[in-house]
N, C-alpha and C positions, 0 to 999 in steps of 0.2 A: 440542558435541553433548551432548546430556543423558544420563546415565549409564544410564537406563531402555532408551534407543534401542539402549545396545548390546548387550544383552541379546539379542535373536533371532542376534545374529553369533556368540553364545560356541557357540567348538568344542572336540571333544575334553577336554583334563584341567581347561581353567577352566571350562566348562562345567559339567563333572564335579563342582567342588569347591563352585560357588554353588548348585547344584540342590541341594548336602547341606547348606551353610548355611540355604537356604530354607527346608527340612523340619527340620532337628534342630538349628540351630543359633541358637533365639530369644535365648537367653540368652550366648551368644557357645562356642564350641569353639576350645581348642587345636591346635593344627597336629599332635599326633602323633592326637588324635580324629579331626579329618578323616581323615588317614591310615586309621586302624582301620574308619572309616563304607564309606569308598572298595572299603576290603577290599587295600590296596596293599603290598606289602612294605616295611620300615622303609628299605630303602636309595632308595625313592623321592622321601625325605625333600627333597630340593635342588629337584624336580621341582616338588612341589609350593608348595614357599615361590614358586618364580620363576610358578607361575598367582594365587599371593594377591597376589603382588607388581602382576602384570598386573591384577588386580580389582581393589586398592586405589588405584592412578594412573588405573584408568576412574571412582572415583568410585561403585564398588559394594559394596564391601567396606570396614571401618574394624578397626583395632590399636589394641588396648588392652593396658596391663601392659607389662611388661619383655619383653626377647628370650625369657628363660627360661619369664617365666609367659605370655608373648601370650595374646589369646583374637583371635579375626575372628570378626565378625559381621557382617550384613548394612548398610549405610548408612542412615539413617533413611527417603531416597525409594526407595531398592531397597527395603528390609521394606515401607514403602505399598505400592508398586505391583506387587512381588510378587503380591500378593492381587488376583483380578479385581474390576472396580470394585462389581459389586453388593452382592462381600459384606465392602468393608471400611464402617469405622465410617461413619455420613454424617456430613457436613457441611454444615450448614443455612444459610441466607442468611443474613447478616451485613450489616445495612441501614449500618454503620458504614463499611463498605471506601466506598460512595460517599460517606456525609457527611463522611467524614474526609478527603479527597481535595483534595488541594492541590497544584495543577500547578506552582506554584513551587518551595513548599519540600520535596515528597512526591511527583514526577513518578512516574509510572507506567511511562515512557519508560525503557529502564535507558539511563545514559551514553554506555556503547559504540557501543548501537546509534544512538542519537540522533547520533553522531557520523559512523556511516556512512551512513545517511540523508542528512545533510546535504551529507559528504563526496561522494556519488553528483551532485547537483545541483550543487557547485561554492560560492564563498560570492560572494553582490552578483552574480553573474551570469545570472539565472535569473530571467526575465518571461513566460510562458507565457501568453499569452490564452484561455481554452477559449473563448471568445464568439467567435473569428476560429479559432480550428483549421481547419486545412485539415479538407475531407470526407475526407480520407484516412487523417489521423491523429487522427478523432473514430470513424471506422470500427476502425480497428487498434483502440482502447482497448476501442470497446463487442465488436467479438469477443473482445479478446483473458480480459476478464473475463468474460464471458457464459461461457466455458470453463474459466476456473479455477475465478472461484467457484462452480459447479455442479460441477466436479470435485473440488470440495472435501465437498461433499456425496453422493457417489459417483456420480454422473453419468458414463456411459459413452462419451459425445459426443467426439470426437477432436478437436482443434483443427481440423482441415481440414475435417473432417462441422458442427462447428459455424458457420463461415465459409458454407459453403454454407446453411446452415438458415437465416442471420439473414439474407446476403443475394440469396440465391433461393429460398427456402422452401422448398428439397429434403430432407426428411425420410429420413435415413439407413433402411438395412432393419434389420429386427432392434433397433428403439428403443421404448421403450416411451413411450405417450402422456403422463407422467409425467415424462419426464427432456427429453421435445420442449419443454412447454409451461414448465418450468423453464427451460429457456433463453431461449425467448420473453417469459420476463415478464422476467428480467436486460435483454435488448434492450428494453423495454419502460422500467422502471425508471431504465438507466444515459441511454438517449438525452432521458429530462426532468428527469435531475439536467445533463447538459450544456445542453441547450435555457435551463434557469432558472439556471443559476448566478449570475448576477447580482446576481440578486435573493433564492436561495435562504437562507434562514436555518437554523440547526440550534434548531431547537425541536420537542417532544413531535409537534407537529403532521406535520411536515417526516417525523418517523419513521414516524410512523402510516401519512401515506399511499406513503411509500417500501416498509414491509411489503403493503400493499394491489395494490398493484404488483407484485410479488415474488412474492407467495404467492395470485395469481389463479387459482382453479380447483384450487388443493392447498390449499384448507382449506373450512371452510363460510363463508358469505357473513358469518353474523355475527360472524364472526372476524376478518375485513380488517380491517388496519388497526387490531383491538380490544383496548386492553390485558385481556390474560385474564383470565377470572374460576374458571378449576380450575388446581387444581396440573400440574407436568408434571414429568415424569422425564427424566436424561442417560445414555443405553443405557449410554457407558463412563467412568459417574463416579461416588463417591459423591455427590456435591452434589448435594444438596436447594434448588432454588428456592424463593422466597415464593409462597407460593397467595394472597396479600392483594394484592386488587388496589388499594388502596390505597396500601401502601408499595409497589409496583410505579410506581403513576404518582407516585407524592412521588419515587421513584428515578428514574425518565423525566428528571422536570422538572428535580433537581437536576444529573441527568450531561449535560445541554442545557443549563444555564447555567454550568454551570463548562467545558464545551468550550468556549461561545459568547465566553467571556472570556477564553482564554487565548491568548495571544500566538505562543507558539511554535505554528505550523502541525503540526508533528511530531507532540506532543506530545496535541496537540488532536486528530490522525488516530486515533492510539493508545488514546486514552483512551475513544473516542465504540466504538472496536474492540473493545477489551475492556470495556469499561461495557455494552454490550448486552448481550453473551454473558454477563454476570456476571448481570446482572437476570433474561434470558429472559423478557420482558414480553409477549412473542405465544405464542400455542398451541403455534405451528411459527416457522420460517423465521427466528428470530432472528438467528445468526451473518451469515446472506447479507445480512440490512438492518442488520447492523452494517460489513461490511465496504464494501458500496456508500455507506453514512454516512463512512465513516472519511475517503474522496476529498474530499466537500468543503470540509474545512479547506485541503487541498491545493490541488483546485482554486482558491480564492478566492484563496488569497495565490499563484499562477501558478504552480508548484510543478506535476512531471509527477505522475500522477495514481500510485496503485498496482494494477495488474491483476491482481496474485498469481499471474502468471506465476512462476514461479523458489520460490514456497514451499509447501514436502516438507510432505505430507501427513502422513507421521508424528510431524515435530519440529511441524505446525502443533495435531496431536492431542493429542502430549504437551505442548506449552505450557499449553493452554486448560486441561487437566488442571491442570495444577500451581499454573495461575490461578484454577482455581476451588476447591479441595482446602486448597494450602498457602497461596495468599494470596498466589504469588511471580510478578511478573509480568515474570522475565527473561529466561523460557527462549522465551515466545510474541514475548515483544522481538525477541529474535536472531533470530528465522525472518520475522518481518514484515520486520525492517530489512535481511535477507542476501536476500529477493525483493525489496524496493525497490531495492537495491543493482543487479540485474542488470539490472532492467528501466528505471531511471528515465533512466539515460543515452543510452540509444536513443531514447526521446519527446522528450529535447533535441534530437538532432541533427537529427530528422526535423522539428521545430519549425524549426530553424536554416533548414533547405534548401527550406522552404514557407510560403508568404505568398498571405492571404486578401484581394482585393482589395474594396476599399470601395464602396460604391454608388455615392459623390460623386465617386469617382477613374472608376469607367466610365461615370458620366454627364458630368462634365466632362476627358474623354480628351482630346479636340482642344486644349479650350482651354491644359490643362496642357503639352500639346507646344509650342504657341506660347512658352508663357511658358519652357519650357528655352530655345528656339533664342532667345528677345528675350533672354534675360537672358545666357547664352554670346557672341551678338554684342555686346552692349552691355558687358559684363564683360573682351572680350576689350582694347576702350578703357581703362575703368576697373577692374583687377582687383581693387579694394578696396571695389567692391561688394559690398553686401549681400546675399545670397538671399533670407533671411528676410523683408527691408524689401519686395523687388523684389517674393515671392511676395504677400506679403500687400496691396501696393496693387494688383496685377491684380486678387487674388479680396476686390476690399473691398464688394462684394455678398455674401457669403458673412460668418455667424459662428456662435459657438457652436461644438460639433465637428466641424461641415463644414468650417470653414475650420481648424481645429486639425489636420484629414486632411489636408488640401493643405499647406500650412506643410511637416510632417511627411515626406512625402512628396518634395516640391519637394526639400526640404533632403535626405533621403536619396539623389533623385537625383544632387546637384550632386557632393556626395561621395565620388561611385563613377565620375561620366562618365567615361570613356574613350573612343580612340579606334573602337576595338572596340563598346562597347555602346550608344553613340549613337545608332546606329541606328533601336535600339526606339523612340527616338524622333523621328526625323524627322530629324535632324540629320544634316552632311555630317562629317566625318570634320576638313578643314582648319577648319574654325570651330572645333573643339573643339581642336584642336592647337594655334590661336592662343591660346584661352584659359586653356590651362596653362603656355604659353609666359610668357603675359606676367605669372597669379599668379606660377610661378615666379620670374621676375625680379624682382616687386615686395614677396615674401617672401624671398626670399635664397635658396631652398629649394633643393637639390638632388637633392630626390627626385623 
């Protein structure tokens, strides 16, 4: 947790003793000063070392000098953010932070998290179709983010009010047409990044019309989709965006072509994540068509999606802060990768337990039961049959990826027969008994 965060938690005597660092202590104070500031009797003396002690291991407090001469001062991010963001120094865009950007040698991703990202999916096990998603779990993703990411922008819409809003248009009481129409353009946005994934690429274009999308009806017309042409302010930052919209769209194109290339899935979510909100190349609505950009590195390479379910509003605040400010891009790492982390495992298992069937599997349904029960009788003779061989001279009218489905398919069935789920397909129960009977026997198998 980042040391800023604990700051509204301080109680009583540490509280006491950073509130008088903040104010009188820029230059650093000795522990019998504090003492004196506090107004404490000298025998409190032990009290107080053991709340410097507790501020120093939070990471808010630093020791300097000997035991005798100490001084505490504030930590360089405590002194920053001490100060509310208006009125410390700005911090003006830096066209360097993307050109210098190097996802190999200079990831963006910190280690840790890139580890638990990864760790959440599993390693070589993880193929995810979004083109075959069940409706179920294309529906779960688009509520599930239509809700964070608008609660990420203080959007008042409860997970269960927004469920109902996306899919029976019941507009909660007491919502303002502003926070409706936000979530509507997210359902809007996230269901034609799923619809195009195929074909979607990450290029300037790709972003434009995903802001277009997004921010329907909360900005002026000629702002969709438009990289800006005025400057804009961050209510709780000093940083200062470019007002050129120039090096705005030279920063577009170059953070689209180095996601577009980079290999690590992860790495390329993160990067497309924070590269927007760094630029701020729209009037409004940047972070939200950064965060719904960040999914398609995922999605492509099959990867569960992230819906920012699971990540705190506050650590996601103070990241973007310290990413835009210090330049540090580890603190918004850990909160991206500890909500990937909660959510990504769940899209697996619901992927495990649902399967999209294919046009060419319900158009040719009959025929494919024929060919189980021919190939189980006929197999039950020769169990060193083929399936593959068997499958593919029934469907030798069939090629291209229809017959790649049926292949696929076929063989998945034979795999699983039992006597049990035969059924499904037409088959009697003894035909399928003979023909594990006799593979068994003719593999040695005893399972």
């Amino acid at each position: 947790m980042h040391p800023v965060l604990l700051v509204p938690e301080l109680q009583g005597l540490e509280k006491a003793v950073y509130d008088t660092l903040t104010r009188r202590g820029a230059n650093g104070l000795s522990q019998t000063k504090v003492i004196q500031f506090l107004g404490l009797p000298s025998s409190s003396q032990s009290s107080v070392s053991r709340a410097l002690g507790k501020l120093m291991s939070s990471g808010l407090v630093e020791k300097t000098g000997t035991t005798r001469d100490a001084s505490f001062k504030l930590t360089a991010e405590a002194k920053w953010f001490s100060t509310p963001g208006h009125l410390r120094p700005p911090v003006r865009y830096d066209p360097m932070r993307i050109q210098s950007y190097d996802p190999v040698t200079m990831p963006w991703l910190e280690a840790s998290a890139r580890a638990l990202m990864g760790g959440a999916v599993g390693h070589n096990s993880v193929d995810l179709d979004p083109s075959t998603y069940t409706r179920e779990i294309a529906e779960r993703f688009l509520i599930e983010m239509s809700w964070a990411s608008s609660a990420l922008e203080g959007n008042t819409y409860s997970l269960p009010e927004t469920e109902a809003l996306i899919k029976y248009a019941e507009v909660a009481g007491g919502k303002s047409e502003i926070e409706v129409q936000m979530i509507l353009n997210h359902k809007q946005a996230i269901s034609w990044v799923i619809d195009n994934i195929a074909t979607v690429q990450i290029t300037p274009e790709t972003v434009m019309r995903l802001h277009a999308m997004l921010m329907r009806t909360l900005v002026r017309q000629n702002n969709l989709g438009a990289v800006r042409r005025e400057p804009v302010s961050i209510t709780t930052s000093s940083y200062v965006p470019s007002a050129d919209s120039a090096d705005l769209a030279m920063g577009l194109s170059e953070l689209c072509w180095k996601a577009s290339k980079t290999t690590d899935p992860f790495e390329a979510s993160f990067a497309l994540l924070a590269g927007i909100a760094y630029l701020q190349p729209f009037i409004d609505g940047n972070k939200r068509t950064g965060r719904l950009l960040s999914n398609i590195p995922l999605l492509k390479a099959g990867l569960p999606p992230i819906s920012f379910i699971g990540v705190g509003r506050a650590e996601y605040g103070i990241g973007m802060t310290t990413w835009y400010e210090l330049g540090d891009p580890n603190y918004l790492s850990k909160s991206i990768s500890e909500g990937y982390a909660l959510t990504a495992p769940s899209y697996i298992v619901a992927s495990a337990t649902k399967r999209v069937p294919r046009s060419v599997e319900i158009r040719l349904r009959r025929q494919l039961d024929d060919a189980v029960r021919g190939f189980l009788t006929a197999a039950a003779d020769d169990p060193m049959m083929s399936p593959h061989d068997f499958v593919a001279s029934v469907f030798n009218d069939l090629e291209g990826d229809e017959l790649e489905v049926i292949i696929q398919s076929f063989n998945d069935i034979m795999e699983e027969i039992n006597e049990v789920n035969c059924v499904a397909y037409g088959v009697d129960p003894e035909t399928v008994e003979r023909y594990l009977l006799a593979k068994q026997q003719a593999t040695g198998s005893t399972s």
